[in-house]
C-alpha positions as a Markdown table, in Angstrom:
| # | Residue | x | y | z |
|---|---|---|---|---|
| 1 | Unk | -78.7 | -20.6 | 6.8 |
| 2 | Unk | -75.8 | -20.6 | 9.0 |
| 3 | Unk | -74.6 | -23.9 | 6.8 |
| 4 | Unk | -74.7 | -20.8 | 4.2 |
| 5 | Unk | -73.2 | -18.3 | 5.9 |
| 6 | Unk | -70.2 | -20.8 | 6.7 |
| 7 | Unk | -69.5 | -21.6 | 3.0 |
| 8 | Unk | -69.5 | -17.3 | 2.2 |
| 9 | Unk | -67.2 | -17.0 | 5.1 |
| 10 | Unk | -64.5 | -19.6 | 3.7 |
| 11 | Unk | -64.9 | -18.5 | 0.2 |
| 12 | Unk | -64.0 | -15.4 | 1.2 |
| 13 | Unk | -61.2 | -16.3 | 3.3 |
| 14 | Unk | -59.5 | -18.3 | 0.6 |
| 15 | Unk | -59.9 | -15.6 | -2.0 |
| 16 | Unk | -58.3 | -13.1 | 0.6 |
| 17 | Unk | -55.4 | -15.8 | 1.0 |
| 18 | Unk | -54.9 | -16.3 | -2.9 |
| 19 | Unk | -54.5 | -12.9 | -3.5 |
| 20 | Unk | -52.4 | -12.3 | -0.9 |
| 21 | Unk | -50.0 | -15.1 | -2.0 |
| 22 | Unk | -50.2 | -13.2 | -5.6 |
| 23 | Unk | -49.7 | -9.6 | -4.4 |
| 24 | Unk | -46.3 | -11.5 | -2.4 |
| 25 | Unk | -44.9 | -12.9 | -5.9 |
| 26 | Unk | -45.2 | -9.5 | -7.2 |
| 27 | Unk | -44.0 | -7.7 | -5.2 |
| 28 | Unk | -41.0 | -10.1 | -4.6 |
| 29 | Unk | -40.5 | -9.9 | -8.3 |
| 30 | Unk | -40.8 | -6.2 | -8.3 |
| 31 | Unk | -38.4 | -5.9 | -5.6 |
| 32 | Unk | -36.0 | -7.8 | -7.6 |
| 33 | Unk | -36.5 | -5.8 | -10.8 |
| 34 | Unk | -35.5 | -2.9 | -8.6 |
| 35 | Unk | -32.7 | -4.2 | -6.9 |
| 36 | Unk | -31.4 | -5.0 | -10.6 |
| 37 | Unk | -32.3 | -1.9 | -11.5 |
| 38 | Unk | -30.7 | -0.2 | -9.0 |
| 39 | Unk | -27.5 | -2.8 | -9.1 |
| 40 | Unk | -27.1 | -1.4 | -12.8 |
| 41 | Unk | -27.5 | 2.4 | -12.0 |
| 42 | Unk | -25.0 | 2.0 | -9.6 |
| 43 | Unk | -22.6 | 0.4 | -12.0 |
| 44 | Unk | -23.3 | 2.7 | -14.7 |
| 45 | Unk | -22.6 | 5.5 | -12.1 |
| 46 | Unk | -19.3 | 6.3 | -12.0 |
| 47 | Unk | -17.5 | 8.8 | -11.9 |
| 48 | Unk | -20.3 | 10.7 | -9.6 |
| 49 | Unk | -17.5 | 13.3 | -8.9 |
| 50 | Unk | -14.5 | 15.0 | -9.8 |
| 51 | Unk | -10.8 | 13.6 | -9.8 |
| 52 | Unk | -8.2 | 14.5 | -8.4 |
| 53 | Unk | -5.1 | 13.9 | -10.5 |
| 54 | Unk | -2.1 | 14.5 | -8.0 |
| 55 | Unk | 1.3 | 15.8 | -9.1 |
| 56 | Unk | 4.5 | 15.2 | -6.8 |
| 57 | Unk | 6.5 | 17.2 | -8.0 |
| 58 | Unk | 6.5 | 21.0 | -8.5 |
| 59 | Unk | 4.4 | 22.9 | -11.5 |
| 60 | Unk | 6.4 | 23.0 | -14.8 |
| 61 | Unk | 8.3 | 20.2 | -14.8 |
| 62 | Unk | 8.1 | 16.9 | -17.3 |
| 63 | Unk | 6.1 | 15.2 | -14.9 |
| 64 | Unk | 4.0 | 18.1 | -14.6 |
| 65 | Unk | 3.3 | 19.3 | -18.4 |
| 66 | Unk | 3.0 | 15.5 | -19.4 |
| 67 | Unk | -0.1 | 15.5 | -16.3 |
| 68 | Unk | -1.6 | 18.9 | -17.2 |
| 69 | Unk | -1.9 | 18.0 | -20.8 |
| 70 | Unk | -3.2 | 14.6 | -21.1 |
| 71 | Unk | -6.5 | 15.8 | -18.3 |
| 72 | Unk | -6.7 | 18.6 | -20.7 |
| 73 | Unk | -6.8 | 15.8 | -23.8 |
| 74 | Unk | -9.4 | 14.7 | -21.7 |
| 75 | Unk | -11.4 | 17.4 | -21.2 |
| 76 | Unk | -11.5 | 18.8 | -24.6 |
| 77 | Unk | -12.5 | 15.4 | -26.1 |
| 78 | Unk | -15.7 | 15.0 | -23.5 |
| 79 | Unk | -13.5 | 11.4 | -22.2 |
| 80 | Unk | -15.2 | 12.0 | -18.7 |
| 81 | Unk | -18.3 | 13.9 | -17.6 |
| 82 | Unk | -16.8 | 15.0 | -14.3 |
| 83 | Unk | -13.8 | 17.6 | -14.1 |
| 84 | Unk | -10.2 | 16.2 | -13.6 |
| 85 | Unk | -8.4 | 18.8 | -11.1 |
| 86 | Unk | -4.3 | 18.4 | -11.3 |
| 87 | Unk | -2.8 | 19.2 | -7.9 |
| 88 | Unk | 1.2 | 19.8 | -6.8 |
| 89 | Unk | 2.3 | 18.5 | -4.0 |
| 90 | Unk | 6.1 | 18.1 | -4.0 |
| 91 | Unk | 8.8 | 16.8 | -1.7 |
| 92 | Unk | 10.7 | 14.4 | -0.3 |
| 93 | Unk | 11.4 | 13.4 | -4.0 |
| 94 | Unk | 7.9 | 12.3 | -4.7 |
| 95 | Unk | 7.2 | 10.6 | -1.5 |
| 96 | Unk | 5.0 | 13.1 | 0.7 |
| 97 | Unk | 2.7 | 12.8 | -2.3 |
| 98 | Unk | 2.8 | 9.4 | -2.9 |
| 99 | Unk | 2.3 | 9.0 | 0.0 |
| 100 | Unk | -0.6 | 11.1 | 0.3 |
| 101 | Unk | -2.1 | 8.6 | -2.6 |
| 102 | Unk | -1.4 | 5.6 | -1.2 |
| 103 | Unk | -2.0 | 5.7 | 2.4 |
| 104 | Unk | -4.3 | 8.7 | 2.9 |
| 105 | Unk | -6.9 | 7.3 | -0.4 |
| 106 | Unk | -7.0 | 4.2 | -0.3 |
| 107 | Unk | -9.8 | 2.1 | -2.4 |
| 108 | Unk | -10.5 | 5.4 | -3.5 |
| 109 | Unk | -10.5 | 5.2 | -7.2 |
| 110 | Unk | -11.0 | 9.3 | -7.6 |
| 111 | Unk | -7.7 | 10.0 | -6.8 |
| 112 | Unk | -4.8 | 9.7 | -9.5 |
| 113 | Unk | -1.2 | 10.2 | -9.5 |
| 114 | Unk | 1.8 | 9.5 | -12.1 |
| 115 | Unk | 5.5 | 8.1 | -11.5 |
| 116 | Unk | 8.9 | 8.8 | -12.4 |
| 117 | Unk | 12.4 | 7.5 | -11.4 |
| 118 | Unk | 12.0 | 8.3 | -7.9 |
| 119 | Unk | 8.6 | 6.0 | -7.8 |
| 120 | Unk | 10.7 | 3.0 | -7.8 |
| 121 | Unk | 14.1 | 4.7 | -6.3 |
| 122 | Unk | 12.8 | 6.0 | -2.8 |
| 123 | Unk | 11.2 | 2.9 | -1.3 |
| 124 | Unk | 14.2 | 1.3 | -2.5 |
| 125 | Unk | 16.5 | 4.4 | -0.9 |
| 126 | Unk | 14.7 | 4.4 | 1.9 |
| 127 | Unk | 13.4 | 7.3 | 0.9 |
| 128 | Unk | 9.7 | 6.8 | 0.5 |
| 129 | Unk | 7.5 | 4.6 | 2.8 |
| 130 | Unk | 5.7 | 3.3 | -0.1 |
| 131 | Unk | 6.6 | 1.6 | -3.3 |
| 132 | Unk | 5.0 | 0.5 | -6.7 |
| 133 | Unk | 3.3 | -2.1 | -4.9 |
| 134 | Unk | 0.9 | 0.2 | -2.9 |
| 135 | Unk | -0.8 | 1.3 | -5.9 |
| 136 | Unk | -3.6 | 0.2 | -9.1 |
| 137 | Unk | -1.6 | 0.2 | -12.3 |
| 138 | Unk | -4.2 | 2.4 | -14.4 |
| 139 | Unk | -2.1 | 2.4 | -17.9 |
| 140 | Unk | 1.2 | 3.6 | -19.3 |
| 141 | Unk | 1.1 | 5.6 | -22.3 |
| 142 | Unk | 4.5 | 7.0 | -23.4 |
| 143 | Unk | 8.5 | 6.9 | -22.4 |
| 144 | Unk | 10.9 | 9.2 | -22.4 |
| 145 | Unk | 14.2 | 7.3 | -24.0 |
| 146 | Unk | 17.5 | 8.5 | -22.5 |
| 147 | Unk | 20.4 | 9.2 | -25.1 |
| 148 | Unk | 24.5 | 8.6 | -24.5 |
| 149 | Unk | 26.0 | 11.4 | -26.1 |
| 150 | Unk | 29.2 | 13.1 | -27.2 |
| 151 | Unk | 30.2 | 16.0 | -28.9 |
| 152 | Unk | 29.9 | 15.9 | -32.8 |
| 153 | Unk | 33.8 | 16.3 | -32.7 |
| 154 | Unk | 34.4 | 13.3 | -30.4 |
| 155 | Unk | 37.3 | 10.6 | -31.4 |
| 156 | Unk | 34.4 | 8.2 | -30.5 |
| 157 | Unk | 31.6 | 8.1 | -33.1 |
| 158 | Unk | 30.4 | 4.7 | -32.1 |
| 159 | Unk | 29.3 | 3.1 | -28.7 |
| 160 | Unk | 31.8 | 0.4 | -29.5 |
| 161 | Unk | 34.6 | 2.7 | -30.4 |
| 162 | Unk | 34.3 | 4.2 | -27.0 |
| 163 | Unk | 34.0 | 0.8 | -24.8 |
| 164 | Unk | 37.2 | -0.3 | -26.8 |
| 165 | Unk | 39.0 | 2.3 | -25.4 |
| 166 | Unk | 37.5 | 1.5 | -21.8 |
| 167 | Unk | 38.4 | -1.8 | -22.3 |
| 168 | Unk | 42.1 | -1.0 | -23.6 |
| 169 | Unk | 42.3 | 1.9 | -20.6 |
| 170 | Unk | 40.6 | 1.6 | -17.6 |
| 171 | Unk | 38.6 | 4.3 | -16.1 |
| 172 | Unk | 40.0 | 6.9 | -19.1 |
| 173 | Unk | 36.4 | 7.2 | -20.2 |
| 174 | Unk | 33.8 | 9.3 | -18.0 |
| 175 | Unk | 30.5 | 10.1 | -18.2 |
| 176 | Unk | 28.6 | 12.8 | -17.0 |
| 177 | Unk | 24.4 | 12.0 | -16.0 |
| 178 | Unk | 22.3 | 13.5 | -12.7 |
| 179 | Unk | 23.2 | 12.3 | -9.2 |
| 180 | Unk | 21.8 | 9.8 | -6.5 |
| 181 | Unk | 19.9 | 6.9 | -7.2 |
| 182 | Unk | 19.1 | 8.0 | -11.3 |
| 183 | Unk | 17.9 | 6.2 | -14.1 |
| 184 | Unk | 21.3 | 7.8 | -15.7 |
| 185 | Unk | 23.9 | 6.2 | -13.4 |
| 186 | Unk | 21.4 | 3.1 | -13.2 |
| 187 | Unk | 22.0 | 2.2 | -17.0 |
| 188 | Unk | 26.2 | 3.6 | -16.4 |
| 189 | Unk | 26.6 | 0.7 | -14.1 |
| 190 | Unk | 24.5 | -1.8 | -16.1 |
| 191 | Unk | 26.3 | -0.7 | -19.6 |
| 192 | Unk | 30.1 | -1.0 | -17.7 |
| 193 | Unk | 28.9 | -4.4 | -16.7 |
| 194 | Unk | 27.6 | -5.6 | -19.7 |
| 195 | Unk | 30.4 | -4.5 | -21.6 |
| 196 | Unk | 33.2 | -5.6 | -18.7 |
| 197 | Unk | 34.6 | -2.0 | -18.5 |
| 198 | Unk | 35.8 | 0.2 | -16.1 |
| 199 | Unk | 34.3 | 4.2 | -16.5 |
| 200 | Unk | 33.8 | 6.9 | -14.1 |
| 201 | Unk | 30.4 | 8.3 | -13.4 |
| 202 | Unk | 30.5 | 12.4 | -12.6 |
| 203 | Unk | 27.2 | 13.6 | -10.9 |
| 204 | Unk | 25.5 | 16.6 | -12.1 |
| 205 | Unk | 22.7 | 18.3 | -10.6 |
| 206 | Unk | 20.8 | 18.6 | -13.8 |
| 207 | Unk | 20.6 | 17.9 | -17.6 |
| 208 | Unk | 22.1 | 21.5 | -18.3 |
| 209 | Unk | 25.2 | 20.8 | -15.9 |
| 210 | Unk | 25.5 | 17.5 | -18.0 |
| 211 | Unk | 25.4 | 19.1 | -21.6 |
| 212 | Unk | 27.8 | 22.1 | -20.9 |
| 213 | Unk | 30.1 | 19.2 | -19.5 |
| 214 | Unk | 29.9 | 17.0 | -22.4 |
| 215 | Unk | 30.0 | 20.1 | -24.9 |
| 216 | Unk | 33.1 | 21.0 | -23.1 |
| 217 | Unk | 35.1 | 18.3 | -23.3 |
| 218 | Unk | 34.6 | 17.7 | -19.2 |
| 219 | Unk | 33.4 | 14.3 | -19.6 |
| 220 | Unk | 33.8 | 11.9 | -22.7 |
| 221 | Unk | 30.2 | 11.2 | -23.1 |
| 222 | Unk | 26.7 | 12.3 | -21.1 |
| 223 | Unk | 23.6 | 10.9 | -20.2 |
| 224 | Unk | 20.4 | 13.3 | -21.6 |
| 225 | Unk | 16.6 | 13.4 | -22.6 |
| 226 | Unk | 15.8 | 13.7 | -26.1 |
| 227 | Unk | 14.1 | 17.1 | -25.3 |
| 228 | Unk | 17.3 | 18.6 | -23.4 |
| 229 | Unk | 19.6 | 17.5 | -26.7 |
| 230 | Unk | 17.4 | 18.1 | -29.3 |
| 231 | Unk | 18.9 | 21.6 | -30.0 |
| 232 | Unk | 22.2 | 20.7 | -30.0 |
| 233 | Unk | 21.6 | 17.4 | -32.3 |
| 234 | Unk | 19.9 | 20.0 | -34.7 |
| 235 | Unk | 22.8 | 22.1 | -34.8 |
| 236 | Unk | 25.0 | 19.4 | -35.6 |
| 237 | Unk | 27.1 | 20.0 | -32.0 |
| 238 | Unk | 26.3 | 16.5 | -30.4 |
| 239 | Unk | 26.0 | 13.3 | -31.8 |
| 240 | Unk | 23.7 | 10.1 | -29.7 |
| 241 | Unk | 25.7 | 7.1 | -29.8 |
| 242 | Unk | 22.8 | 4.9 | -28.6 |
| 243 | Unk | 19.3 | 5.4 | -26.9 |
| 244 | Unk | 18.5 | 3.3 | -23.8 |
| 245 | Unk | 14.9 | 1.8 | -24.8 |
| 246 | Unk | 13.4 | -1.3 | -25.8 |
| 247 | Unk | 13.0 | -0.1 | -29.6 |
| 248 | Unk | 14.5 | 2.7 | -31.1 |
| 249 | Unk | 13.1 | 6.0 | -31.3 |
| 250 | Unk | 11.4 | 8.1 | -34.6 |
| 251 | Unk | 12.3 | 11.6 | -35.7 |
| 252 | Unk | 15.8 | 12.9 | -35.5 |
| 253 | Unk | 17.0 | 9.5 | -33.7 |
| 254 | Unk | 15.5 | 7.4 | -35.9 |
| 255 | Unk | 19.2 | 5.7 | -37.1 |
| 256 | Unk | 20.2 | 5.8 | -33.4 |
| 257 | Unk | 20.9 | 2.1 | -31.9 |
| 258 | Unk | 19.4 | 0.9 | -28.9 |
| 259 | Unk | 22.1 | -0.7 | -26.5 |
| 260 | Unk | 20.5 | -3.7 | -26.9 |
| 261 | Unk | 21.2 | -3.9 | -30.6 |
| 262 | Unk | 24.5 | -2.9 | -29.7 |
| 263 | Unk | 24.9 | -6.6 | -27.8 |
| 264 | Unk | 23.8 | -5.3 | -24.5 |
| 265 | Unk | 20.7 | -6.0 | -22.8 |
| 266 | Unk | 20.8 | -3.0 | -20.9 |
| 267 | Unk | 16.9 | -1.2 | -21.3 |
| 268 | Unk | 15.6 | 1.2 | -19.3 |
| 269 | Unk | 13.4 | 4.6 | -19.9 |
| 270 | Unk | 11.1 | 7.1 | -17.8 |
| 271 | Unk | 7.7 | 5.5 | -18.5 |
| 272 | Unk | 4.9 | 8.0 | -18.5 |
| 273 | Unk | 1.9 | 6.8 | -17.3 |
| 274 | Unk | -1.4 | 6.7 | -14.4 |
| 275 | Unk | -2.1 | 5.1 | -11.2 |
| 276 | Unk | -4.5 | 4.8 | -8.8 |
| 277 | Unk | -4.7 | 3.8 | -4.5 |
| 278 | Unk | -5.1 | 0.0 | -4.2 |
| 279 | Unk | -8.0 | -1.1 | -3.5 |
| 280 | Unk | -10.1 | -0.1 | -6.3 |
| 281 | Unk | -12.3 | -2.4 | -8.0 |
| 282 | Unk | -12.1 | -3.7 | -11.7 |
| 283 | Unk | -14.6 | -1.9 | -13.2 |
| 284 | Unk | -13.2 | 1.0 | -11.9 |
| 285 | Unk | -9.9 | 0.2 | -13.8 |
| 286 | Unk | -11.6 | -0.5 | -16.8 |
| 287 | Unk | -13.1 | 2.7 | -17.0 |
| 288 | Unk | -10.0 | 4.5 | -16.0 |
| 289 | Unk | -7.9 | 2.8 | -18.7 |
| 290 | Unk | -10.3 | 3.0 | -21.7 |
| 291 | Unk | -10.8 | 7.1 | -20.6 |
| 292 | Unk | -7.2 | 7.4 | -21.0 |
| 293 | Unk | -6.8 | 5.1 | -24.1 |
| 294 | Unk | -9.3 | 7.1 | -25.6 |
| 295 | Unk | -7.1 | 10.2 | -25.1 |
| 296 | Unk | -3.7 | 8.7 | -26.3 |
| 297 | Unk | -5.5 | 8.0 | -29.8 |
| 298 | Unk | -6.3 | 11.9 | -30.0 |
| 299 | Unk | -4.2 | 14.2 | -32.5 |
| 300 | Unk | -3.5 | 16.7 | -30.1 |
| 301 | Unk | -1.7 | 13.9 | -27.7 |
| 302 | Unk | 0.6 | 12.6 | -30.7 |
| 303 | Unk | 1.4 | 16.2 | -31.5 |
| 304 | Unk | 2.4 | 16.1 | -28.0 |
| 305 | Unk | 4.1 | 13.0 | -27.8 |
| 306 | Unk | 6.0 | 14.0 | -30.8 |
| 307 | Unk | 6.7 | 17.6 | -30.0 |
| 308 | Unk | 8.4 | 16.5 | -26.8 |
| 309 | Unk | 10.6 | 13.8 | -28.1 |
| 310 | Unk | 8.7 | 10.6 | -26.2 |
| 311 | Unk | 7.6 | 7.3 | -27.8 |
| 312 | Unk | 4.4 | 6.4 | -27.7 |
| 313 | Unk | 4.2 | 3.1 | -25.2 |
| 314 | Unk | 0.7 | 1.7 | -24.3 |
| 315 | Unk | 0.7 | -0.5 | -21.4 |
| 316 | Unk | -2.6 | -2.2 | -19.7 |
| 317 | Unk | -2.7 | -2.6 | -16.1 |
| 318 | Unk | -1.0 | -5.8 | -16.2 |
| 319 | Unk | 1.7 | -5.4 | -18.4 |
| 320 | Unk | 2.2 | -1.5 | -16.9 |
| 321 | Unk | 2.6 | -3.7 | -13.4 |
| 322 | Unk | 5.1 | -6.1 | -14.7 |
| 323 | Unk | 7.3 | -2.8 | -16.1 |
| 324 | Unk | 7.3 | -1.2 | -12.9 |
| 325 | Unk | 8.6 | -4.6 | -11.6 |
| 326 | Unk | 11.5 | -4.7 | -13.8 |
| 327 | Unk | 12.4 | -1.1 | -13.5 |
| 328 | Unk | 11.9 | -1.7 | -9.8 |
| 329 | Unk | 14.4 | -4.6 | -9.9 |
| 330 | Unk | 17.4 | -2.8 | -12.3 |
| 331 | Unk | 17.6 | -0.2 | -9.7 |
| 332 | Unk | 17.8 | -2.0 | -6.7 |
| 333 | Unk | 20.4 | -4.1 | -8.3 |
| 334 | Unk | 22.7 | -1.3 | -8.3 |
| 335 | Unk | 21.8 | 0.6 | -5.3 |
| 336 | Unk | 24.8 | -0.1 | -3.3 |
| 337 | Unk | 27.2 | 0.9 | -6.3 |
| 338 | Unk | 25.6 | 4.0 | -6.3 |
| 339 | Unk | 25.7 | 5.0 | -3.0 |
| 340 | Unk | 29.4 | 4.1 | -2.7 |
């Protein structure tokens, strides 16, 4: 009997331990179905909140509309199911918001900004405390070209009519273009190099100094945006001699050369574009850049692009990087000329 009772006992233990070595597997597998579960929710998950798309510079300006209206091309196309919020915060040329990006966010990939000249020109000024580096390339998607003009009337209707006369007179040929460290007196110094000339440079405050200049025979030729001359290309009062990008430009400037076609490899434009805080992972990027891709293949964003006389110019994050670079690099080449 107790022989008996012995063999129940052990039966009955080493049921109790094979089904407690089962209910172990699977529960280890469940807990790994909901750890991979989970793992793919929380990759699928973002964004979880809003964005902050940080402007810094004031409302209105190019850097401004071109910000306010590609969030809206977001928006109105669904691109992101969490709201985009575009914030000001200007001074110090850019830096105090840049700053604000860089150092106060990073790794945090819900905070966006843009660039400009003054992007690359205040950490090389001493300016800024932070440069290009201190950021997540996101993607570039236009540039505005800059155009070296002259009155319709001018006794130069080439660029190499007026570089001759450089060349054959020192220093008789000025130009007018804005002041400090710009991308105007940036490609002045590179194109006087380039061509071996001697020209002055005459600092305006702003493009509508540098057109009344030019217009009145103040300076022999000006530096401008496309949308600051378009009015008076239309009326037949100015004439571009030569755009400063890599290709040429459509629309009205369509049979306008680029320097470089012109024998000097002298290219340089205000790329329009989105960054991020380093620090963000890649996924992160990738979602980023395919929500804004998404965007710059919208009608409404060509109209845009068109309307405001830029060139469409799609850059990934690596590529975007490399630009920044080589803008980076043209202006600290001739900072000290500058400043002089």
């Amino acid at each position: 009997m107790k022989k008996h009772f012995r063999s129940i006992v052990f039966i009955t233990a080493l049921l109790f331990l094979l089904g407690s070595i089962a209910g172990c597997g699977s529960s280890s597998s469940s807990n790994q179905k909901q750890d991979s579960s989970s793992g793919t929710e929380k990759a699928a998950s973002f964004p979880e909140k809003d964005f902050e798309f940080l402007v810094p510079m004031g409302a209105g300006g190019g850097s401004d509309v071109f910000c306010r209206t590609l969030v809206k091309t977001v928006a109105d196309n669904k691109l992101n199911p969490t709201n985009i919020t575009v914030v000001n915060k200007p001074g110090g040329s850019g830096s105090i918001g840049w700053s604000y990006v860089a150092n106060d966010h990073k790794g945090n990939p819900y905070e966006l900004s843009t660039v400009s000249s003054s992007f690359y020109t205040g950490p090389i000024s001493g300016q800024s405390p932070v440069s290009y580096k201190d950021f997540t390339h996101i993607i570039a998607v236009a540039e505005d070209p800059t155009l070296l003009v002259v009155p319709t009337d001018s006794p130069y209707q080439t660029m190499e009519q007026l570089l001759e006369a450089a060349k054959a007179k020192p220093e008789s040929i000025s130009s007018g273009g804005s002041s400090g460290l710009s991308m105007d007196a940036v490609v002045f110094y590179a194109l006087s190099d380039s061509a071996g000339v001697q020209m002055k440079y005459v600092p305006f405050a702003g493009g509508g100094e540098v057109m009344t200049s030019v217009l009145g025979g103040h300076v022999t030729f000006g530096f401008l945006g496309p949308s600051e001359a378009a009015s008076q290309l239309e009326a037949g009062k100015m004439k571009a001699l030569a755009v400063t990008t890599e290709d040429r430009a459509g629309g009205i400037l369509k049979d306008v050369p680029t320097l470089k076609e012109l024998g000097h490899d002298v290219v340089l434009s205000q790329l329009r574009g989105v960054v991020a805080p380093s620090g963000i992972s890649q996924e992160n990027v990738d979602y980023l850049h395919d929500m804004f891709k998404k965007a710059t293949e919208t009608p409404e964003w060509k109209e845009f692009v068109k309307n405001n006389f830029m060139e469409e110019k799609i850059m990934g994050p690596d590529e975007f990087l490399k630009a920044s670079q080589a803008q980076n690099d043209m202006y600290a080449k001739y900072l000290d000329k500058i400043e002089k």
